[in-house]
C-alpha positions in Angstrom: 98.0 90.4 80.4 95.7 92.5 83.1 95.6 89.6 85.6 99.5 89.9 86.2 98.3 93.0 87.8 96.7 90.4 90.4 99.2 87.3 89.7 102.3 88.8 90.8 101.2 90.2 94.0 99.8 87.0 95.1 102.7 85.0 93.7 105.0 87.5 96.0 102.8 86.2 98.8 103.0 82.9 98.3 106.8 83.1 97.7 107.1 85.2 100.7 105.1 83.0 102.4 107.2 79.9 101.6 110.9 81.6 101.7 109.8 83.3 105.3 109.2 80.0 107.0 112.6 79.2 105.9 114.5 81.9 106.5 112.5 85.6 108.0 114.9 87.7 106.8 114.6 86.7 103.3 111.1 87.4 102.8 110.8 91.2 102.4 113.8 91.1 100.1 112.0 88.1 97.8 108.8 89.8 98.0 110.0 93.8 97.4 112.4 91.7 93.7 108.9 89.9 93.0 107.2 93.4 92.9 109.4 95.3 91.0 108.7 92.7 88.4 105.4 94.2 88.1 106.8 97.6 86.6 107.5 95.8 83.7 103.6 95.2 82.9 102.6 97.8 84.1 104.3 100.7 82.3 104.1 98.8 79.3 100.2 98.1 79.8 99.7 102.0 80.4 101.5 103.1 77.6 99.3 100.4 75.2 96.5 102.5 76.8 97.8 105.8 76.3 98.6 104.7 72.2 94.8 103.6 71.9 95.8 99.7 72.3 95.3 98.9 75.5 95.3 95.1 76.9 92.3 92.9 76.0 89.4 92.6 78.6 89.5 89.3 80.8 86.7 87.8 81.2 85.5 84.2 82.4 82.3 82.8 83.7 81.5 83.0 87.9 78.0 82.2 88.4 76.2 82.3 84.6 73.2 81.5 85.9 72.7 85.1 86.9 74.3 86.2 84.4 77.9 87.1 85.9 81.0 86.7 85.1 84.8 87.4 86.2 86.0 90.4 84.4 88.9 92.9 84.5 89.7 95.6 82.1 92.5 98.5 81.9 91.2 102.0 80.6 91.9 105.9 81.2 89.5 105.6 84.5 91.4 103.3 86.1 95.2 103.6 84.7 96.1 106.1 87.2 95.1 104.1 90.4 96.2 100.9 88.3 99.7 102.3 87.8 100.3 104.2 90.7 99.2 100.9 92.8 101.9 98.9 90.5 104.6 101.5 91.2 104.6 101.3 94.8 104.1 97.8 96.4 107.5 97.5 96.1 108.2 100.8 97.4 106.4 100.0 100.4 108.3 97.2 101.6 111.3 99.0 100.5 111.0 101.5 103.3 109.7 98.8 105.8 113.1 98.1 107.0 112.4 97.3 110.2 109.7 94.4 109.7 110.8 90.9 111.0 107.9 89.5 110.2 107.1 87.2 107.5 103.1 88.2 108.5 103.3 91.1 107.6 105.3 91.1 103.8 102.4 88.7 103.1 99.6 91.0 104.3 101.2 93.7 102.3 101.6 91.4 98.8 97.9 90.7 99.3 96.6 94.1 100.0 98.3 95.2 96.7 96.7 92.6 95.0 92.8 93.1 96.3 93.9 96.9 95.3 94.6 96.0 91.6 91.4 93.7 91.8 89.2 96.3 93.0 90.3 98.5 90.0 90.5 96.6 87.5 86.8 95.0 87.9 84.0 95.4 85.2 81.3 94.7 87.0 80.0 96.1 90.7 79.6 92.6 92.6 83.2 92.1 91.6 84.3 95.3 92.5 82.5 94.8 95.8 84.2 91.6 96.6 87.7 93.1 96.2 86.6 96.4 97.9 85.7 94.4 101.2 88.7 92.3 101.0 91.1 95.6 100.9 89.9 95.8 104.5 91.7 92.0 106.2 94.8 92.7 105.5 95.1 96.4 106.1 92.8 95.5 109.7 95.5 93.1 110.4 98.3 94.8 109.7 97.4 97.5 112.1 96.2 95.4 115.0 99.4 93.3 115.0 101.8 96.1 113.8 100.7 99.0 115.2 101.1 101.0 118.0 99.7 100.5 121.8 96.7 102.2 120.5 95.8 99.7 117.8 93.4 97.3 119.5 90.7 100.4 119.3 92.0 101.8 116.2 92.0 98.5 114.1 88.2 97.6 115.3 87.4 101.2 114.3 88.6 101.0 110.7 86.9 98.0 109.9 84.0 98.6 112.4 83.2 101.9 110.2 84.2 100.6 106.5 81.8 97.8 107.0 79.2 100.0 108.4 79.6 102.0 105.1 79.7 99.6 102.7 76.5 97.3 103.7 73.7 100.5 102.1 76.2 100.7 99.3 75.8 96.6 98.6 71.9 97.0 99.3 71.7 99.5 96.7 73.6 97.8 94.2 71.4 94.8 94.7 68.4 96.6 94.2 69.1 98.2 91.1 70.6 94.7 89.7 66.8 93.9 90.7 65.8 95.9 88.2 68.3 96.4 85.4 69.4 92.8 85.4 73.4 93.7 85.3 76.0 94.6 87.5 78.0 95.3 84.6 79.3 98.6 84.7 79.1 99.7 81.2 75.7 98.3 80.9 74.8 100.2 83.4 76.3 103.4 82.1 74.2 102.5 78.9 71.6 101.9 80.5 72.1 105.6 82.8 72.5 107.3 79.5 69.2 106.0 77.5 67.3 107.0 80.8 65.7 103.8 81.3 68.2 103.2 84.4 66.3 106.0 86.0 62.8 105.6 85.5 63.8 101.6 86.9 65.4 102.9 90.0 62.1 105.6 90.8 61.3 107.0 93.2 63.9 105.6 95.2 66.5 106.9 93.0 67.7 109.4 95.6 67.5 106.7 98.0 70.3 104.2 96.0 72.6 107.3 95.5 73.0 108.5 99.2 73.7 104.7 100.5 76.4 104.2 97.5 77.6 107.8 98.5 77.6 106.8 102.0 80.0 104.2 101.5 82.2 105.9 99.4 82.9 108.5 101.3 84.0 106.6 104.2 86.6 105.3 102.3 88.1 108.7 101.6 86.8 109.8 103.8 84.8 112.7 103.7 83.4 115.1 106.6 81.8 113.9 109.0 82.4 110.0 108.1 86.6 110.9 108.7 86.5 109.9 112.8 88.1 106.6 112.4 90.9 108.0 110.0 93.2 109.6 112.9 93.5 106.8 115.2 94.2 104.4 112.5 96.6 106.5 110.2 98.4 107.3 113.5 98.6 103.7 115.3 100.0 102.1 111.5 103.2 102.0 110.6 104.2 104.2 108.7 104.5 101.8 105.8 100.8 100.7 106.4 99.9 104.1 106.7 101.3 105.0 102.9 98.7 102.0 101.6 96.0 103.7 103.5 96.3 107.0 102.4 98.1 107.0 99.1 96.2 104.2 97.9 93.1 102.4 99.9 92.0 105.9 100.5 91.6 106.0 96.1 89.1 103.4 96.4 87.3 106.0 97.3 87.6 108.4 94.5 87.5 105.6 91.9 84.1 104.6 92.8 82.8 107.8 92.4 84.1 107.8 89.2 83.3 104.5 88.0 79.6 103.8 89.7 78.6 107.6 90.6 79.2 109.3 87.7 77.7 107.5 85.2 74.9 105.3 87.2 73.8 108.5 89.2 73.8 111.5 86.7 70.9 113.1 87.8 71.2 112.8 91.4 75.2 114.3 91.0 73.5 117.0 89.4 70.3 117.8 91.7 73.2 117.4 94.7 76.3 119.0 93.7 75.9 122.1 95.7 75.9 120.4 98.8 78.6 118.0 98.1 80.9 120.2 96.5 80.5 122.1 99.8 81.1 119.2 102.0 84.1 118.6 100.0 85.4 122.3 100.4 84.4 121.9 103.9 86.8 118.3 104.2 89.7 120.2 102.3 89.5 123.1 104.6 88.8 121.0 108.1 92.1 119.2 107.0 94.2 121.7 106.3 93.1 123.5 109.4 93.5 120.5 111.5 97.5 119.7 110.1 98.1 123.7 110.8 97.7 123.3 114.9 99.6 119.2 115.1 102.7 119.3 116.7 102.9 115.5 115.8 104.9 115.5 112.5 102.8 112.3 111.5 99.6 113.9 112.0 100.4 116.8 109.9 101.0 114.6 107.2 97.9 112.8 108.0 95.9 115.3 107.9 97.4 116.7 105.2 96.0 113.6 103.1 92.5 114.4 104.0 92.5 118.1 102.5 94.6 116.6 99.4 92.2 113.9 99.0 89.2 115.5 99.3 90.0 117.7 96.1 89.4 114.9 94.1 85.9 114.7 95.7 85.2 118.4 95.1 86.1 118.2 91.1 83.9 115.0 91.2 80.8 116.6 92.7 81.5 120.0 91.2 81.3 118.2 87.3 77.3 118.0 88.7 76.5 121.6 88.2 77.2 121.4 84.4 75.2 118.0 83.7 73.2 118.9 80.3 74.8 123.1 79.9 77.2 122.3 76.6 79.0 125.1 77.1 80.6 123.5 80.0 81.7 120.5 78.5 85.3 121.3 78.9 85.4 122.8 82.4 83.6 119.2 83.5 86.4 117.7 81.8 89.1 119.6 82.9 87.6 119.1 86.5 87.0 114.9 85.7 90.5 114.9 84.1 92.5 116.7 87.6 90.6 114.6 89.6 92.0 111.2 88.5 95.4 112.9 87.8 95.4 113.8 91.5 95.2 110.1 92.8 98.7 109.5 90.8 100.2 112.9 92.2 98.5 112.9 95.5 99.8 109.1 96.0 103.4 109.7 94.7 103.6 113.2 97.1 102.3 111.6 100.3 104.4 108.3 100.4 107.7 110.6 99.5 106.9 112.5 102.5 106.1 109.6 104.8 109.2 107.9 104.0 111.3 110.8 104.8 110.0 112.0 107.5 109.7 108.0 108.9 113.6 108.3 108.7 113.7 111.6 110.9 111.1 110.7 113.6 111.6 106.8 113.5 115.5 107.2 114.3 114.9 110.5 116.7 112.6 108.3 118.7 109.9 111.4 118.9 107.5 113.2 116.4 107.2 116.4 118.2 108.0 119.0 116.1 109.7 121.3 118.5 111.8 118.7 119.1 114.0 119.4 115.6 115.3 122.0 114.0 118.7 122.5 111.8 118.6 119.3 110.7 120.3 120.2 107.2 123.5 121.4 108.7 123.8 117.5 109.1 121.8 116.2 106.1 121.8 118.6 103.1 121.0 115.4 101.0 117.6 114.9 103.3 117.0 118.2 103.3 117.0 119.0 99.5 114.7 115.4 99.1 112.8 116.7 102.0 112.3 120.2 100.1 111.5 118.5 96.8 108.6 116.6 98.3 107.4 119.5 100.5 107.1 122.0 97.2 105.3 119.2 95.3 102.5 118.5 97.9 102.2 122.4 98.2 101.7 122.7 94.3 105.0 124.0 92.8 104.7 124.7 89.2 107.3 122.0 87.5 106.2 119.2 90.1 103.1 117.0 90.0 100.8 118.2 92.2 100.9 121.7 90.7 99.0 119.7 87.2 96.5 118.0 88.7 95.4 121.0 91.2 95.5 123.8 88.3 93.1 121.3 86.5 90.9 120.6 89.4 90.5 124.5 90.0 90.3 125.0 86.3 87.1 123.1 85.8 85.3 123.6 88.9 86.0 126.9 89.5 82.9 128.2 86.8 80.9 125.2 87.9 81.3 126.7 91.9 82.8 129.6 91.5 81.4 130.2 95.6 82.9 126.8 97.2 85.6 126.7 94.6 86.8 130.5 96.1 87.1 129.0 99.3 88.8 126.2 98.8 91.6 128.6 97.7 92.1 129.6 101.1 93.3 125.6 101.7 96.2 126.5 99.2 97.3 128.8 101.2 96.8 127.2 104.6 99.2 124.0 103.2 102.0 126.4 102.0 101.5 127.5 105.9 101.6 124.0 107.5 104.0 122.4 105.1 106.2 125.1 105.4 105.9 125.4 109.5 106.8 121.4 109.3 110.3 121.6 107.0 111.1 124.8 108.5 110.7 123.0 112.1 113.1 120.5 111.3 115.0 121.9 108.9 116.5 125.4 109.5 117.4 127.3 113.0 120.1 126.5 115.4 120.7 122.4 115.7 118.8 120.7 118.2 119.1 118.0 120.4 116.9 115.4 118.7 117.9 116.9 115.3 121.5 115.6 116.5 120.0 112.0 117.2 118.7 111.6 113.4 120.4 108.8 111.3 121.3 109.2 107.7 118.9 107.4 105.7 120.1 103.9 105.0 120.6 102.8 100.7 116.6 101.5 100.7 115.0 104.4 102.3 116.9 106.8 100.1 116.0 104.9 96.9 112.3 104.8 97.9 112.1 108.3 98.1 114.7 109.2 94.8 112.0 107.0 93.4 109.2 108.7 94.4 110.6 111.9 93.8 111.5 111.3 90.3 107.9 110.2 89.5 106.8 113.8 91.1 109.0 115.5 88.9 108.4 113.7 85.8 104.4 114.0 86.1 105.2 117.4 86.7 107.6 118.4 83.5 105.9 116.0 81.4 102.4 114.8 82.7 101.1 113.5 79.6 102.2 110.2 80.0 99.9 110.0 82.8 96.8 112.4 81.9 96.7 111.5 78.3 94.7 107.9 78.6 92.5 110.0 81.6 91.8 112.4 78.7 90.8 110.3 76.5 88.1 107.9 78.9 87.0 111.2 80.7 86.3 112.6 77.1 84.2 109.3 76.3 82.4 108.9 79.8 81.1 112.8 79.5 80.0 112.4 75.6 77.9 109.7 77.0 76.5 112.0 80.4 75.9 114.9 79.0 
């Protein structure tokens, strides 16, 4: 049952593929009904996880002779990314309304499906293989799709996640060199017993800065960020949604999955410094979406500071390695990271598919172009308002859950970084705020007056979205109670 998480994407492909040469305008419609198919596994598959009987590991032989295999599993670590991935493919061609290309419904079926690949893999050369392929489609989709800026931003994006994942690969190979497995609960095993580390000295340190590296390009993280503007802002907006409310994940995952338990010590010798450069990324972000007057870029950056809370509960869980009195503050900080790639994902594409309605029809994203837009569009504004409370932290919407936890547990594992990456809390009140005030309220402007009500599947896309924000905000447990339970395990095992 977990490789319908892969079959149906690439089935939508193919389908999409084959029904577009026929006929273009049939092809997002085939692919988006094709996609929505893959709800059905999906919620069923997490709630088998969050009962205790998740779907059987996959597994078939690659290359035996080394000792590898094809695998894919479903547990707590990766049911968050694994569902929110599921939930919006079709949700992103949903809101694509203007593609008229057949192109670029395929790239979109296939990104989805390297996604689910990369997080469902057991092993790291797997993993690997799907993390590098995330990058063709997404490339692709910006260099053909994209604005008159593209060209330079497309070449960037892959130029510098390339660049980032080559030390990651070398060190990956070198530690298979000496362990024998890329399997990543052999290695966790292996981490745990302590023979991983004496095997990997003295260039321990060495293997976790070039997997580190690689990582946090992919978030990204300060100062490896400088090919994130030009390519968030040349997408569209659609593309942009898979970049940051999903591609951007792979990220966070692998710290989870290969950091955490292959690099234990080294999380722990580090986690000053990284928990600072994380502060330091949430900070930078919300800073930077406080001065945009592009609406876009607000949200863009925006997703940076959001993001990079993940990496801060992450790297703050270091400071308690081997003090049992902190077992539950690294859990509650483990716990609100992976419950912030659901919320974090659900938030941003909400926002980028309103606001894609208000600029995209307007033909401009300056924001003192608007203002008094709800005199027009109460509907908008009240989805608008939902989505801009939920990314700020409301209490009763999503991303309120998964920040309280993320503060929770690392605040007495930092207590000095964690205290300033408060001041980001306040900051996105300020800029989210400034940006549905803009549009929003005052007198009626001129561009406010050239705004388009949202067509039947724009509005669904975001009711969608919005519902999942406030149901992982009343009830989260459907979504934090499998991340409970694998966080719990992972941490019994890395003291």
């Amino acid at each position: 049952m977990t490789l319908l998480f892969l079959i149906i994407p690439l089935f939508a492909a193919v389908v999409a593929g084959a029904v577009g040469s026929v006929q273009v305008r049939w092809a997002r419609p085939v692919a988006t009904g094709l996609l929505w198919l893959g709800w059905v596994p999906a919620l069923w598959m997490h709630s088998s996880v969050v009962s205790g009987t998740g779907p059987v590991p996959w597994s078939a032989p690659w290359m035996p002779q080394f000792g590898l295999e094809w695998g894919f599993g479903l547990d707590g670590l990766n049911s968050a990314p694994v569902l929110l991935t599921a939930l919006l493919a079709p949700l992103v061609l949903l809101m694509w309304t203007s593609v008229e290309k057949t192109s670029a419904v395929v790239l979109v079926s296939l990104e989805i499906a390297f996604l689910q690949g990369c997080f469902l893999s057991s092993n790291f050369l797997q993993w690997f293989l799907f993390y590098e392929l995330t990058l063709v489609p997404v490339f692709l989709l910006i260099k053909f799709f994209g604005d008159s800026d593209r060209d330079a931003a497309a070449l960037r994006f892959f130029v510098f996640t390339v660049l980032g994942s080559l030390p990651m690969l070398a060190a990956f190979l070198w530690i298979f060199s000496k362990a024998g497995s890329f399997d990543f609960a052999r290695l966790s095993e292996l981490s745990a017993t302590g023979e991983l580390a004496k095997w990997i000295e003295p260039y321990g340190n060495l293997a976790f800065w070039c997997v580190l590296i690689g990582l946090a390009v992919k978030m990204p993280l300060l100062p490896l960020h400088s090919w994130m503007p030009a390519a968030y802002r040349s997408a569209p907006t659609p593309v942009t949604v898979l970049m940051t409310a999903l591609m951007s994940k792979l990220g966070v995952y692998g710290l989870v999955r290969l950091v955490v338990p292959v690099f234990p010590e080294q999380l722990a010798q580090h986690s000053s410094l990284l928990t600072g450069v994380a502060v330091v990324t949430v900070l930078y972000g919300a800073l930077a979406a406080l001065r945009q007057s592009d609406m876009k870029m607000v949200l863009v950056y925006s997703s940076l500071s959001h993001v990079a809370y993940c990496a801060v509960a992450v790297f703050a869980i270091g400071a308690g390695t081997g003090i049992a009195t902190m077992v539950a503050e690294r859990e509650a900080a483990l716990q609100g990271a992976l419950l912030q790639v659901f919320n974090h994902g659900m938030t941003a594409a909400a926002l980028f598919v309103i606001w894609e309605q208000i600029w995209g029809s307007a033909g401009t994203r300056r924001l003192e172009d608007f203002g008094g837009l709800r005199t027009r569009m109460p509907r908008m504004a009240l989805l608008a308002g939902c989505a801009i409370f939920a990314s700020i932290g409301l209490p009763g919407l999503n991303g309120f859950v998964s920040e309280f936890l993320v503060f929770k547990g690392a605040f007495p594992l930092q207590p000095g970084w964690i205290s300033l990456a408060g001041v980001a809390l306040v900051l996105t009140a300020l800029y989210l705020l400034r940006l549905y005030h803009g549009v929003f309220w005052g007198p009626l402007s001129g561009q406010s007056s050239e705004v388009k009500p949202a067509g039947f599947e724009t509005s669904l896309a975001a009711m969608v979205l919005l519902f999942f924000c406030v149901i992982a905000g009343v009830a989260p447990a459907w979504v934090a109670n499998p991340i409970a339970v694998s966080v719990g395990q992972l941490l019994a095992l890395h003291p």
